[in-house]
MARFILO-945682 format. One line per field, with one value per residue: residue number from 1; residue in three letters; chain; x negated, y negated, z of N, C-alpha, C in turn. Coordinates in steps of 0.2 Angstrom, whole numbers, always signed. Layout:
num <- [NUM	...]
residu <- [ALA	...]
chaine <- [A	...]
n.px <- [X	...]
n.py <- [Y	...]
n.pz <- [Z	...]
ca.px <- [X	...]
ca.py <- [Y	...]
ca.pz <- [Z	...]
c.px <- [X	...]
c.py <- [Y	...]
c.pz <- [Z	...]
END
This chain:
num <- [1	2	3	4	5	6	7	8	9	10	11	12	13	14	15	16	17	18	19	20	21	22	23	24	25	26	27	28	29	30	31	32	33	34	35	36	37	38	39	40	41	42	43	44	45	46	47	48	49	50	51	52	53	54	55	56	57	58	59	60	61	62	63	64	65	66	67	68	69	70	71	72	73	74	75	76	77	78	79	80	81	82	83	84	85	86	87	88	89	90	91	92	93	94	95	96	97	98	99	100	101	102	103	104	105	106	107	108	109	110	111	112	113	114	115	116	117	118	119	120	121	122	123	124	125	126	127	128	129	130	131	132	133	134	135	136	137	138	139	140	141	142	143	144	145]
residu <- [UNK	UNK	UNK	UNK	UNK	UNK	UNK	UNK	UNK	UNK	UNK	UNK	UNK	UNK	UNK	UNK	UNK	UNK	UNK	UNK	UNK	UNK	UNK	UNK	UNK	UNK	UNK	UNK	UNK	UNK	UNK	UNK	UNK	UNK	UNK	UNK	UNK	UNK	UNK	UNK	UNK	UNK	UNK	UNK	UNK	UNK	UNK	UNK	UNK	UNK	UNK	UNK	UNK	UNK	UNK	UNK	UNK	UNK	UNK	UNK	UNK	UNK	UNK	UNK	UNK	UNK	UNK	UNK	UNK	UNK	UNK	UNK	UNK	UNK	UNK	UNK	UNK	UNK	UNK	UNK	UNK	UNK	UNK	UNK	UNK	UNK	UNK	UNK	UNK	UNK	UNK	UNK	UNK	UNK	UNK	UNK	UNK	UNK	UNK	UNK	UNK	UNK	UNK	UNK	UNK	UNK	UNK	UNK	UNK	UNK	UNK	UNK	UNK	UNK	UNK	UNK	UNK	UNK	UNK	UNK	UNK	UNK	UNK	UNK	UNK	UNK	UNK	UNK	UNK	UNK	UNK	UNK	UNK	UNK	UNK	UNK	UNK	UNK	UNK	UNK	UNK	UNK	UNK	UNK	UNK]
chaine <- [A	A	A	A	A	A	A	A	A	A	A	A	A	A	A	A	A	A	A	A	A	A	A	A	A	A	A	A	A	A	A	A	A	A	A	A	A	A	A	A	A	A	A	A	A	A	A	A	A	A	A	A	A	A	A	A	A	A	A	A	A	A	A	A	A	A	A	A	A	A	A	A	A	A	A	A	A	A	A	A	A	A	A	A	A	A	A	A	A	A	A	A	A	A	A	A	A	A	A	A	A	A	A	A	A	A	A	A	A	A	A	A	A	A	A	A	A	A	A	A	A	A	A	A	A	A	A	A	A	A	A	A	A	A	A	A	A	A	A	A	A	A	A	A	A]
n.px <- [-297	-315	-328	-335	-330	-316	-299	-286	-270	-254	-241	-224	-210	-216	-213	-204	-210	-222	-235	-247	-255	-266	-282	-292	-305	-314	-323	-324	-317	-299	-285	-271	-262	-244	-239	-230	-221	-217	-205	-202	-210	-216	-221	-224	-223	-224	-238	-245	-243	-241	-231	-224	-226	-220	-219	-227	-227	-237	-235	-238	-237	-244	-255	-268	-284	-289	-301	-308	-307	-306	-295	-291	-284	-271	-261	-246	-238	-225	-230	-223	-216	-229	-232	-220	-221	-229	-246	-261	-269	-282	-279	-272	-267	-271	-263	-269	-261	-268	-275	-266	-266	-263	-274	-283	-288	-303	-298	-296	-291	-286	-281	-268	-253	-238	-232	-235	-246	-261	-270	-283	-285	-298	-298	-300	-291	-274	-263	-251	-245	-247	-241	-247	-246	-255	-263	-277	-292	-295	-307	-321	-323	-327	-330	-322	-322]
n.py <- [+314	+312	+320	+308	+299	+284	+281	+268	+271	+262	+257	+255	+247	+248	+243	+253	+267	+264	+266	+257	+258	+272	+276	+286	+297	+307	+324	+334	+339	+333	+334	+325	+318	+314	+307	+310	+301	+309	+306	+313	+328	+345	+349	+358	+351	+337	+323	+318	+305	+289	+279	+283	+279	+279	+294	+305	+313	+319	+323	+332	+333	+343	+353	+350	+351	+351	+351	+345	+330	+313	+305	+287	+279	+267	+256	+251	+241	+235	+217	+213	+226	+232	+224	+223	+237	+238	+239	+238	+232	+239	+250	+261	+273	+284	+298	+317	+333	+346	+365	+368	+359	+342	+328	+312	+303	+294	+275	+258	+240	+230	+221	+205	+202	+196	+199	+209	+223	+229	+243	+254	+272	+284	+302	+318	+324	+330	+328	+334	+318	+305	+287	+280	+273	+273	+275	+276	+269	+267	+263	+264	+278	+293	+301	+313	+329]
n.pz <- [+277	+278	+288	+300	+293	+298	+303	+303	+311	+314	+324	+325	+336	+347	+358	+362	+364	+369	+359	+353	+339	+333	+330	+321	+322	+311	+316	+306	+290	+287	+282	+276	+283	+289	+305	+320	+333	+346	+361	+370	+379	+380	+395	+409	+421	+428	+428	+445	+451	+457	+450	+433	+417	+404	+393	+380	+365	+349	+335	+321	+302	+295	+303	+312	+319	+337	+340	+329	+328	+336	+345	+348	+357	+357	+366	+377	+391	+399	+408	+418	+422	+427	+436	+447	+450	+458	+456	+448	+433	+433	+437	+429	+417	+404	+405	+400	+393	+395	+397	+404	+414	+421	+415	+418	+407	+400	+402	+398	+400	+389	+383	+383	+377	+370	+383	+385	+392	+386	+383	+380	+375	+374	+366	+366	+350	+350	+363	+373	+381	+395	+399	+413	+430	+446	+463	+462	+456	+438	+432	+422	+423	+422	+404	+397	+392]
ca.px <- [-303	-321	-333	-341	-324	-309	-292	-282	-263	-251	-235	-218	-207	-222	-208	-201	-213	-228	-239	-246	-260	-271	-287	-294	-310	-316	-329	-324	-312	-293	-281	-267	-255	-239	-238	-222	-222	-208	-204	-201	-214	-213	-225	-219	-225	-227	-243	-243	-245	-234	-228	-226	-223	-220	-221	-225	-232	-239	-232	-243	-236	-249	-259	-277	-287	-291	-310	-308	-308	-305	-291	-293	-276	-269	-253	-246	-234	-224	-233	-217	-217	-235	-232	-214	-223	-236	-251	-267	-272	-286	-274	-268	-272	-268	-265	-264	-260	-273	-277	-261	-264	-264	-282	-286	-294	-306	-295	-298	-286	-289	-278	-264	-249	-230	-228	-237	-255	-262	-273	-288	-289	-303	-299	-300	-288	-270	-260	-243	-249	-243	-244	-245	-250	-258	-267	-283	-295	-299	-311	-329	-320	-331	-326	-319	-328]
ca.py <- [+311	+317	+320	+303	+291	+282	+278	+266	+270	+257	+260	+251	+249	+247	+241	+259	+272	+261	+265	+252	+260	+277	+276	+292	+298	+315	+326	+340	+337	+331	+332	+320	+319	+310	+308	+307	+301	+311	+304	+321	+332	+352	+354	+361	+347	+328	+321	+317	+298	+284	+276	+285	+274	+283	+299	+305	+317	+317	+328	+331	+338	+348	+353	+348	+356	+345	+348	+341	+322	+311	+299	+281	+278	+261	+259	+245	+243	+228	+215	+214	+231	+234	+221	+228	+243	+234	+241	+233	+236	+244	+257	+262	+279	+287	+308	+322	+340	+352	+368	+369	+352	+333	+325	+307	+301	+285	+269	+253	+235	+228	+212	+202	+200	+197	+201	+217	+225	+234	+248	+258	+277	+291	+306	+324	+327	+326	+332	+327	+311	+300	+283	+279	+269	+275	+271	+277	+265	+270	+258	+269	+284	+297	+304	+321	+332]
ca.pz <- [+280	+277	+293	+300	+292	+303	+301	+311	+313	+317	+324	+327	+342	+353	+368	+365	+366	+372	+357	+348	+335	+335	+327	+321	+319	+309	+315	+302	+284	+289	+278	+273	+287	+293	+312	+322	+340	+354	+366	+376	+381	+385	+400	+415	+424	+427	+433	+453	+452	+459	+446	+429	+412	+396	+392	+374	+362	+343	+330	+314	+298	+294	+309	+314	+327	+341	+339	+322	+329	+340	+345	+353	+356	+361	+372	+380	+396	+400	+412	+421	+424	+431	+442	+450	+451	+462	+452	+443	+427	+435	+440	+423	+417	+401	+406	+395	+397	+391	+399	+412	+419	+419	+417	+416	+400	+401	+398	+399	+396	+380	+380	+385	+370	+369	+391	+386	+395	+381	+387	+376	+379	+369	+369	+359	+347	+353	+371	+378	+386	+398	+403	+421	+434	+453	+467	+460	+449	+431	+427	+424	+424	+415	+399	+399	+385]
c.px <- [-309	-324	-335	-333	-318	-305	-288	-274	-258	-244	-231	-216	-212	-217	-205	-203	-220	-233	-241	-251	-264	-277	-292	-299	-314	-323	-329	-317	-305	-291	-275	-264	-249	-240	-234	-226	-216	-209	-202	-206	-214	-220	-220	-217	-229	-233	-243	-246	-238	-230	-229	-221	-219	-221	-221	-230	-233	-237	-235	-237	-239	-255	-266	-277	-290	-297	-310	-308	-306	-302	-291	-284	-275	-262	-253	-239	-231	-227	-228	-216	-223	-235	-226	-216	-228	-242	-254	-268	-277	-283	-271	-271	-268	-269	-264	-265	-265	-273	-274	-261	-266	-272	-280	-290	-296	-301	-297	-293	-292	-288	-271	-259	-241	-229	-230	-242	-255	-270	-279	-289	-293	-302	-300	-295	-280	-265	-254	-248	-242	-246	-243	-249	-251	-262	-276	-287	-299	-305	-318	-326	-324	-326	-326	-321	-319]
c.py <- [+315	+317	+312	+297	+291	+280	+274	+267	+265	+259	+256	+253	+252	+247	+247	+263	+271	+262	+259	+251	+267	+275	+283	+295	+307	+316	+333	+337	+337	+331	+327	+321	+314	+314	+304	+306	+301	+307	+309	+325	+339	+354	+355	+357	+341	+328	+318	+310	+294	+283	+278	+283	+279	+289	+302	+311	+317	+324	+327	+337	+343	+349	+354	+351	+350	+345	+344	+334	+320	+303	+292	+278	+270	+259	+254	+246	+234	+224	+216	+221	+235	+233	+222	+234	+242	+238	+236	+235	+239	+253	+260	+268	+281	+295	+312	+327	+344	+356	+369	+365	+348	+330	+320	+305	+295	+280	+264	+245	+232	+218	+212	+201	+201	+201	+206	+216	+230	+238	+252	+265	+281	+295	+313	+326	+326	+331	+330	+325	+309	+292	+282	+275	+272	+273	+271	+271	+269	+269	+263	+275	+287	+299	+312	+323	+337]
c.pz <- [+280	+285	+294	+296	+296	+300	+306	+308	+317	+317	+327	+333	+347	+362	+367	+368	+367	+367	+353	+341	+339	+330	+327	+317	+318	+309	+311	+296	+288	+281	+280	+279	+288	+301	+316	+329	+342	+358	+373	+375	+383	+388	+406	+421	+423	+431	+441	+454	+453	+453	+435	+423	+407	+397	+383	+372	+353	+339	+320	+309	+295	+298	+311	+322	+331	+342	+334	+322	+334	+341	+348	+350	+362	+361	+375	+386	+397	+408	+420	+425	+429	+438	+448	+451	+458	+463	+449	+436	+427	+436	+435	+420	+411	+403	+401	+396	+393	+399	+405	+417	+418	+419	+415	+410	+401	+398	+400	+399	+392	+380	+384	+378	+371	+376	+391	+390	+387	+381	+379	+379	+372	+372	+362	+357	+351	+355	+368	+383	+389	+400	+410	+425	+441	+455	+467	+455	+444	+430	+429	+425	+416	+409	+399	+394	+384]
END
């Protein structure tokens, strides 16, 4: 990818590991890569919120600097689930570990599709994330530099 162009990634088994597309835009050249998503994370530590969904992280075959773009990752949770949880979709936060601890990154819902919620987060480049739900509201939630 050159400076200034986007790529959308689409990804299968959405009901497993809650992704459901990354979209990724370069602010410096990218090369070519393949991107796997774990399902296992090595921080030392989960985020301190109620109810916490998914956990995952991104594995490139040739490794980009996480200044070098920027992810908008879409994620989805089952409706069933939010609601047994007894959380809003206001309350939905994607986290990710930089710098020895969990931060929030602005998210938003998107849509409604096959019993999902399906959620938008922007962030720099790419963590161990989580998705998770708690008693704090996202919505307006600054963006993290």
């Amino acid at each position: 990818l050159r400076p200034g162009q986007e790529t959308n990634l689409k990804f299968n088994k959405a009901d497993v590991h809650g992704i459901e597309n990354v979209v990724i835009t370069a602010f410096n050249p990218l090369l070519p890569n393949a991107i796997i998503i774990h399902q296992e994370i090595s921080t030392p530590t989960l985020p301190k919120v109620e109810s916490l969904y998914k956990v995952f992280d991104f594995q490139t075959t040739f490794p980009w600097k996480n200044e070098d773009f920027w992810a908008t990752i879409y994620f989805s949770m089952p409706q069933t689930w939010l609601k047994e949880s007894q959380h809003t979709i206001d309350q939905v936060a994607l986290f990710r570990y930089e710098n020895n601890e969990w931060q929030p990154t602005p998210t938003e819902w998107v849509r409604d599709e096959r019993g999902r919620h399906v959620f938008r987060a922007t962030t720099r480049g790419f963590f161990p994330y989580v998705s998770a739900a708690c008693s704090h509201t996202w919505r307006g939630y600054a963006l993290i530099k």
